[in-house]
C-alpha positions in Angstrom: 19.2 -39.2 66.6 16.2 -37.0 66.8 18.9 -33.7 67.8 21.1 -34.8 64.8 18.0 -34.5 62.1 17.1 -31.0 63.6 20.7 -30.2 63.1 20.7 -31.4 60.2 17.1 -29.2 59.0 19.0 -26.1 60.4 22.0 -26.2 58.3 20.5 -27.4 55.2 17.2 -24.6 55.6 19.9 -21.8 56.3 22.7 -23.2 53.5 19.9 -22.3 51.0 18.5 -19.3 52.9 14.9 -20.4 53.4 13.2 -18.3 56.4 11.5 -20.8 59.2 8.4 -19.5 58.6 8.4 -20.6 54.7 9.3 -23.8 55.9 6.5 -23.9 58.0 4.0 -22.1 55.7 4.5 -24.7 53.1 4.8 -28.2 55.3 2.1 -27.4 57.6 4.2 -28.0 60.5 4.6 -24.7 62.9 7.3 -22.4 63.2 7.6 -23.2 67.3 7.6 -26.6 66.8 10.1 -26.5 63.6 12.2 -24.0 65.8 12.3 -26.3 68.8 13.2 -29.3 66.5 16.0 -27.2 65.2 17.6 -26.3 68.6 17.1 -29.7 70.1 14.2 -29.1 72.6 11.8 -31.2 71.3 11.5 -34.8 69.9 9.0 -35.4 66.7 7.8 -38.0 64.6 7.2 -37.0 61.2 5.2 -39.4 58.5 6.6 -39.5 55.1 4.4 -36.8 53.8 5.5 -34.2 56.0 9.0 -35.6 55.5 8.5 -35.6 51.5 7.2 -31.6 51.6 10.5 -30.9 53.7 12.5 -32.6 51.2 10.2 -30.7 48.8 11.1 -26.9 50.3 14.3 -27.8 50.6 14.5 -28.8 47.3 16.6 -31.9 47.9 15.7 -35.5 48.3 14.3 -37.3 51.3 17.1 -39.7 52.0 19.2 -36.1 52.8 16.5 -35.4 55.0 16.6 -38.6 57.1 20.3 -39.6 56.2 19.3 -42.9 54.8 19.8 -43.9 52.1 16.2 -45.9 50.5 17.2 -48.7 48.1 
């Protein structure tokens, strides 16, 4: 599951052309670690915060994050 959410950051930071390093800049995670999530190489927890100021860059909601849908 963890490879499909890094798959899933990829294509949905490069559909609306945000650079890695904006990404990182504004979540506080680093752009190794973000790059490594994104190719697969590495398994992370992230707390909701984190996950909420992806969402936020991103500009699109949490659930597409994390593909679940919060009721």
């Amino acid at each position: 599951m963890q490879g499909d959410f890094g798959e899933r950051l990829k294509q949905i930071r490069n559909e609306k052309e945000i650079p890695i390093e904006r990404l990182a800049n504004e979540t506080g995670v680093s752009v190794q670690v973000l790059n490594a999530i994104e190719e697969g190489q590495k398994k992370q927890r992230f707390s909701f915060p984190i996950l909420q100021r992806i969402a936020n860059v991103l500009e699109i909601d949490i659930e597409d994050v994390i593909e679940v849908k919060i009721l």
